[in-house]
SEKELO-875304 format. One line per 3 residues: their letters; for each residue y, x, z of C-alpha. Coordinates in steps of 0.05 Angstrom, whole numbers. Example, Ala and Ser with C-alpha at 12.3 -4.5 7.8 and 13.67 -1.06 7.14 Angstrom:
# residues 2
as) -90,246,156  -21,273,143
END
This chain:
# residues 466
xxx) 320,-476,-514  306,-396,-506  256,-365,-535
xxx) 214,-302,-518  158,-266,-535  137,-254,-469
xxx) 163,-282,-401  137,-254,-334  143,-290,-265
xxx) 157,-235,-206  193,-171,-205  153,-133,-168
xxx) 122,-61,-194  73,-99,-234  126,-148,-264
xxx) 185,-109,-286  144,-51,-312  118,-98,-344
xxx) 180,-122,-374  193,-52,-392  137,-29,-427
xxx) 140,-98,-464  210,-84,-487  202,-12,-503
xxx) 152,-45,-557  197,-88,-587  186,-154,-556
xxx) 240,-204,-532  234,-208,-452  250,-258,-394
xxx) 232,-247,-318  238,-298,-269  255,-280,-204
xxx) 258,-327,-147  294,-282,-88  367,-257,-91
xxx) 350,-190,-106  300,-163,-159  234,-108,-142
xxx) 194,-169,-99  156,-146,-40  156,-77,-57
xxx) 222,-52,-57  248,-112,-14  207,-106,55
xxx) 147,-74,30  131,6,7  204,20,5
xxx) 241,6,72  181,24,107  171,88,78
xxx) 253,104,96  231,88,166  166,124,171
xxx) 222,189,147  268,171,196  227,166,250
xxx) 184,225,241  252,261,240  267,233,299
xxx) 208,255,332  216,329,304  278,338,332
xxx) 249,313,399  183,352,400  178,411,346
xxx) 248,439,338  242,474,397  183,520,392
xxx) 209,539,323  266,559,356  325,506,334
xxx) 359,483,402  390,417,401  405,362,448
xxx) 357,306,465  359,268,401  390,195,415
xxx) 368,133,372  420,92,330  368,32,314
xxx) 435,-2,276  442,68,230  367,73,221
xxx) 366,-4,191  434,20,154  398,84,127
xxx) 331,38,101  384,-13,81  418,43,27
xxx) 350,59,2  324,-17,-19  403,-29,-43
xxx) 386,38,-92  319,19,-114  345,-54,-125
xxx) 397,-29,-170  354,11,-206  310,-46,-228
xxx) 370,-83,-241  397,-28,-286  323,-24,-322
xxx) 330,-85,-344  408,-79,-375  378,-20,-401
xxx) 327,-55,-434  356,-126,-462  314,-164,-409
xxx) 341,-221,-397  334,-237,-320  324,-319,-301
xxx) 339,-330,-233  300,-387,-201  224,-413,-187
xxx) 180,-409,-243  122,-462,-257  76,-464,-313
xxx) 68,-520,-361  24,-493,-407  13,-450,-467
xxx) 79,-431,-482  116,-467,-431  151,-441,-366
xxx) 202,-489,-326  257,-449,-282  276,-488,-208
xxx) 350,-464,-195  405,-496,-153  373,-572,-160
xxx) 366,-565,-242  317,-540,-281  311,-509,-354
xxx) 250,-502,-399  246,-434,-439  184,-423,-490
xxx) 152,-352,-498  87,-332,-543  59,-306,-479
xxx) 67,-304,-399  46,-252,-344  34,-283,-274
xxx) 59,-227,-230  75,-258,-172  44,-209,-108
xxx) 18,-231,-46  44,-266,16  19,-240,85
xxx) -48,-272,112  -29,-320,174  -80,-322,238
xxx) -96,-391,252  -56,-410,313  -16,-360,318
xxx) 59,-384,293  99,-319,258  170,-324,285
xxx) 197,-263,267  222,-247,323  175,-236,373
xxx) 109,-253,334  125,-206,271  90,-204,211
xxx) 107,-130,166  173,-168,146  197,-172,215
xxx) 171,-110,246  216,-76,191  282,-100,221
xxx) 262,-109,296  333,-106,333  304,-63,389
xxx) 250,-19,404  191,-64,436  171,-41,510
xxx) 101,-59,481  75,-66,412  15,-102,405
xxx) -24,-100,332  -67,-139,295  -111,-115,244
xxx) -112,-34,231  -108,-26,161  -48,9,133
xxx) 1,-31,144  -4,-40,220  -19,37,225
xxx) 48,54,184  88,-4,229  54,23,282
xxx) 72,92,280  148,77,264  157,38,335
xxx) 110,90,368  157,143,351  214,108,366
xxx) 189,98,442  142,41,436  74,37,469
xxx) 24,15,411  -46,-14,431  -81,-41,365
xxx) -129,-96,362  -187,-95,303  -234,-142,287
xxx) -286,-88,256  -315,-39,297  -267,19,258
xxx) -202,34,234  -181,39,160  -231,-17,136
xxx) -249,16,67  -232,87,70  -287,142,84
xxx) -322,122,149  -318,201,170  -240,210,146
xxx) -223,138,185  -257,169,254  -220,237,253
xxx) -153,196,241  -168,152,299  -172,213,344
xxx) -108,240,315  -76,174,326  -95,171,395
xxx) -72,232,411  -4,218,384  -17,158,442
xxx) -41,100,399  -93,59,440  -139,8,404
xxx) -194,-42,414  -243,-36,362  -294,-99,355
xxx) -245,-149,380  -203,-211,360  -140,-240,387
xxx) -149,-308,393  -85,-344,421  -18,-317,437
xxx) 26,-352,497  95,-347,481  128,-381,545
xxx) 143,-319,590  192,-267,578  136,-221,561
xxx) 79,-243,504  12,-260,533  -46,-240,486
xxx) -118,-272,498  -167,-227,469  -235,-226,472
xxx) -298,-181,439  -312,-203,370  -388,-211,383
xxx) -364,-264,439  -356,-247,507  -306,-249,570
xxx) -228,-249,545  -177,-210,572  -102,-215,574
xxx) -50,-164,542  16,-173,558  72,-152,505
xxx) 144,-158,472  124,-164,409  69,-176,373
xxx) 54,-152,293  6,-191,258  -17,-152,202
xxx) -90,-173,179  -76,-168,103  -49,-205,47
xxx) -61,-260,-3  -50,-274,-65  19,-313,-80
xxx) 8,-371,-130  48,-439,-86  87,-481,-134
xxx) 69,-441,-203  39,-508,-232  -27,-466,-245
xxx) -85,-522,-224  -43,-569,-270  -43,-525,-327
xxx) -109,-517,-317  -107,-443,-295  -171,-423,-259
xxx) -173,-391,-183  -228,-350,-156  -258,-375,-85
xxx) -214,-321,-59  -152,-356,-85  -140,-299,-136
xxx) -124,-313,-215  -184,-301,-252  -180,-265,-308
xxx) -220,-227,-366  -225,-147,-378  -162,-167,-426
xxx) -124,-195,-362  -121,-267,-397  -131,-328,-351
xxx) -167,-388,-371  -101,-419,-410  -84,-389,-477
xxx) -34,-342,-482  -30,-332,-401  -47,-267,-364
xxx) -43,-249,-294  -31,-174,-267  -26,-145,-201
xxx) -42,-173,-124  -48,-240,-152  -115,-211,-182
xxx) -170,-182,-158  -171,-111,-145  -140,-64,-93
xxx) -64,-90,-76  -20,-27,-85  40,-27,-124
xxx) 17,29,-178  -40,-7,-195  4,-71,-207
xxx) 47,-22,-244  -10,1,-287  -32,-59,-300
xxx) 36,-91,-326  34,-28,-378  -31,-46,-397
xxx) -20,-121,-414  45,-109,-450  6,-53,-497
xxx) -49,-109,-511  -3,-164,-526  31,-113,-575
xxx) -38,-95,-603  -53,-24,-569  -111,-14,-532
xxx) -78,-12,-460  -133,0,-407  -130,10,-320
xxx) -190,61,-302  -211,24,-225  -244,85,-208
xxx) -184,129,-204  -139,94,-160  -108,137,-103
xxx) -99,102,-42  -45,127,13  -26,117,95
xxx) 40,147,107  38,156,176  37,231,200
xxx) -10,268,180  -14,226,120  -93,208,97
xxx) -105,193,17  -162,180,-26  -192,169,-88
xxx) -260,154,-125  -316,128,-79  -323,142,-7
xxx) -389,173,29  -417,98,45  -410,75,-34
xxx) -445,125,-60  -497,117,-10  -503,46,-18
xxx) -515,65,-92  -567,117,-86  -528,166,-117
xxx) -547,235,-99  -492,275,-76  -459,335,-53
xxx) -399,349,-5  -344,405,7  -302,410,64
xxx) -246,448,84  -206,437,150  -132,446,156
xxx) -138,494,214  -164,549,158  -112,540,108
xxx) -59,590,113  9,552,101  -16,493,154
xxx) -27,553,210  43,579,200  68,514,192
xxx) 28,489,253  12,434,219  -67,442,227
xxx) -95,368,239  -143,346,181  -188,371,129
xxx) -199,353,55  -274,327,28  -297,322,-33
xxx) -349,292,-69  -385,308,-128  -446,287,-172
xxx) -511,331,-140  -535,333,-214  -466,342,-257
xxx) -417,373,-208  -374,319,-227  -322,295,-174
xxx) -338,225,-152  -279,217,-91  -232,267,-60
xxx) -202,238,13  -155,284,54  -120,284,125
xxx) -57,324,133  17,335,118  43,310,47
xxx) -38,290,28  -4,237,-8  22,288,-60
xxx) -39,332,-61  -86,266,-81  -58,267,-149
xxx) -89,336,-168  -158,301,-161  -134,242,-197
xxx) -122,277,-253  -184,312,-254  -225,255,-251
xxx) -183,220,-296  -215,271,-343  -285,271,-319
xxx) -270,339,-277  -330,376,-229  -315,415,-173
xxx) -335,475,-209  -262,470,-251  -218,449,-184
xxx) -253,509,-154  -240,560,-212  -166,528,-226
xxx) -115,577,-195  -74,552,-135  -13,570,-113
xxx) -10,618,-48  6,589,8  3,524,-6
xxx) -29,458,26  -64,447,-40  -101,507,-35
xxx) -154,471,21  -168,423,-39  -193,484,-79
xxx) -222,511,-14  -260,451,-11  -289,454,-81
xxx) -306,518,-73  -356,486,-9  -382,446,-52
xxx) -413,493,-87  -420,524,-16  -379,587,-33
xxx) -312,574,4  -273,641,23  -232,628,82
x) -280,602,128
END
C-alpha cells in the first residue's frame, strides 16, 4: 500500500499548485485525477480555451472593423470555425503538458481514477472496474465546481449549451440566446457575437455583472449594447421547447407577469456554478457541508475530519482559479508548519470581453452598506493620452479610498488590457496603500495605466488632464 504525506483530489489551479508548493517543501505527493487529461475545469473547458477564443475572435473582428481606418487594407476576413477550435485546441494541449511536466518535475506521483474518502488517512482510487487504497498524513479536497442546471431545462450540448458546449459549438448560431449575465455568459457571449451571432441575454436581477460596482456594471451594459448585445433585465426563462428546427424560449418578467416567446438556435445556460463533491464519500466520513453544498472549513482550511482540508470552488469564497491557486499554497505551507495565509480582500476579479472590466477591494454598494465614509476618483478613458491615439476610449477607472486614511478600499476599471492594469492596485492594497502613494508613484508616459494614477490624483480632487 502507498504512502504519502499529502494526497489531493483534483488538478485544477487549486490542486496541482497545491501539489507543488507541497513538494517544493519536502513532502511525498499523490493527486488524483479523474479526467484523461490533468488542469480540471480550468485549463480543460474553462479560463483557458475560452480566453484563446475571446483572442481569436477579437482578431477577427479587428481585421473586419479597425484595420481599415488605421490604414492596413485587407480582404474581408473569412472564418475557419475548424482552425479557430484547432488554434484553442493547441493552447489547452500546452497548458495540459505543462501541468503534466510540473508534476515530473516535482516527484508527484499522478493516480488516475475517482477518488473517495474513507477517513482520516484513507483515500480509495475507482479506475477501470478495480480499486486501490493509498494512505497519506493528510488530504486536500480540490475538486472545483460543476455548472448549476435550471430546473427543466435538459443541457444537451448541442443545442441547449452549458460553457462546455458553447466552447466547441460546430457553427456559428443564427441566434444566441443567454441565461444568466455574469461573466461567463458575457465572455461566451461576446465570442459568438463577434463571430456573427445575434446575442440577446436573459437575467434574472434587474442588472448585469451581479457583484461588481453597480456604476462600472451600467456603463458596460451600454458598451455591450452598442457592440449589439440585447438583454432582458428582471426576467427568467422558464421552459425551453426543443421540437422545431429553431429553439422556442418561454420567458416571462421575474416579478410575474405575461410570457413571451424567443425563438433561437442555441441556447447557453450559464447561471453559475456549484460546488463538485458527487461520489467523494464525504457524508460517510463524516465530512460536514454548508446549506450551500460547499465544504466547510476553519480559517486553517481543515474540514470537520482530522487531517482533511478543502481548498478552492468546493469552498466558500469567490470561484476564480487564482484564488484556488492561493489557497492550495496556503494549505501546503500550514501542513508544513509555515504560516500560509489568503488576504479575501485583495482578490482581483476579471471579464475578458472587450474592453475588458476588473476589480478589486469593495465596490461603491459594500461600503455603503457598511457606513464607511468614503471618497472617489475617476478618470475616463477618453482623457488618457495612449487610449485617444489608440482609439480605444470606452471606460474609465474608479477608485475608492478611506475619507479618513486615504487608504484604497477597491479599484474597478473598464477598458483595453484592465485586466493587467488591476494588479497595480492589488499590490498596493496588498500593502495597505492610499491614493495619495498611487497618485505620487511615477507612471510611464503614454500608457493605459496612467488613468489609474489620474484617478488617484481625483481622489484627492487634483487630477491634471481633465
Amino acid at each position: 500500500m502507498a504512502t504519502y504525506d499529502l494526497v489531493i483530489i483534483g488538478t485544477g489551479p487549486g490542486g496541482y499548485v497545491c501539489a507543488v508548493r507541497a513538494a517544493q517543501l519536502g513532502m511525498k505527493v499523490a493527486v488524483v485525477e479523474k479526467n484523461a487529461t490533468l488542469g480540471g475545469t480550468c485549463l480543460n473547458v474553462g479560463c483557458m480555451p475560452s480566453k484563446a477564443l475571446l483572442h481569436a475572435s477579437e482578431m477577427f473582428e479587428e481585421a473586419g472593423h479597425s484595420f481599415a481606418k488605421m490604414g492596413v487594407s485587407v480582404s474581408t476576413p473569412k472564418l475557419d470555425l475548424p482552425a479557430m477550435m484547432n488554434f484553442k485546441q493547441q493552447g489547452i494541449d500546452g497548458n495540459v503538458k505543462g501541468v503534466e511536466f510540473l508534476m515530473k518535475k516535482n516527484k508527484i506521483d499522478v493516480l488516475k481514477g475517482t477518488g473517495k474518502i474513507l477517513g482520516t488517512g484513507k483515500v480509495e482510487v475507482f479506475a477501470d472496474g478495480k480499486s486501490q487504497v493509498v494512505e497519506t498524513k493528510n488530504i486536500v479536497i480540490a475538486t472545483g465546481s460543476d455548472i448549476a442546471r435550471l430546473k427543466g431545462i435538459q443541457i444537451d450540448e448541442k443545442r441547449i449549451v452549458s460553457s462546455t458546449g458553447a466552447l466547441s459549438l460546430e457553427k456559428v448560431p443564427g441566434k444566441l440566446l443567454i441565461v444568466g449575465a455574469g461573466v461567463i455568459g458575457l465572455e461566451l457571449g461576446s465570442v459568438w457575437h463577434r463571430l456573427g451571432a445575434e446575442v440577446v441575454v436573459v437575467e434574472f436581477l434587474d442588472r448585469i455583472l451581479p457583484g461588481m460596482d453597480g456604476e462600472i456594471a451600467k456603463q458596460f451594459q451600454r458598451i455591450l449594447e452598442k457592440q449589439g448585445f440585447s438583454f432582458k433585465l428582471g426576467a427568467k426563462v422558464t421552459g425551453v421547447d426543443t421540437s422545431g428546427k429553431t429553439l422556442k424560449a418561454t420567458v416571462e418578467p421575474a416579478a410575474g407577469g405575461a410570457a413571451e416567446t424567443i425563438e433561437a438556435d442555441v441556447v447557453l445556460v450559464c447561471i453559475g456554478r456549484v460546488p463538485f463533491t458527487d461520489g467523494l464519500g464525504l457524508k460517510e466520513a463524516g465530512v460536514v457541508l454548508d446549506n450551500r453544498g460547499r465544504v466547510q472549513i476553519d480559517a486553517h482550511f481543515a474540514t470537520s475530519v482530522k487531517g482533511v482540508y478543502a481548498i478552492g470552488d468546493v469552498v466558500a469564497g469567490p470561484m476564480l482559479a487564482h484564488k484556488a491557486e492561493d489557497e492550495g499554497v496556503a494549505v501546503a505551507e500550514i501542513l508544513a508548519g509555515q504560516a500560509g495565509h489568503v488576504n479575501y480582500d485583495v482578490i482581483p476579479g476579471v471579464v475578458y470581453t472587450t474592453p475588458e472590466v476588473s476589480s478589486v477591494g469593495k465596490t461603491e454598494e459594500e461600503l455603503k452598506q457598511a457606513g464607511q465614509a468614503y471618497t472617489v476618483g475617476k478618470f475616463p478613458f477618453t482623457a488618457n493620452g495612449r487610449s485617444k491615439v489608440n482609439q480605444t476610449t470606452d471606460g474609465f477607472v474608479k477608485i475608492l479610498a478611506d475619507a479618513k486614511t486615504d487608504r484604497v478600499l477597491g479599484v474597478h476599471i473598464i477598458g483595453r488590457e484592465a485586466g493587467e492594469m488591476i494588479h497595480e492596485a492589488v499590490v498596493l492594497m496588498e500593502f495597505g496603500g492610499s491614493a495619495e502613494d498611487l497618485a505620487r508613484s511615477c507612471h510611464a508616459h503614454p500608457t493605459r495605466s496612467e488613468a489609474i494614477k489620474e484617478a488617484a490624483l481625483a481622489v484627492g480632487k487634483r487630477a491634471i488632464h481633465m
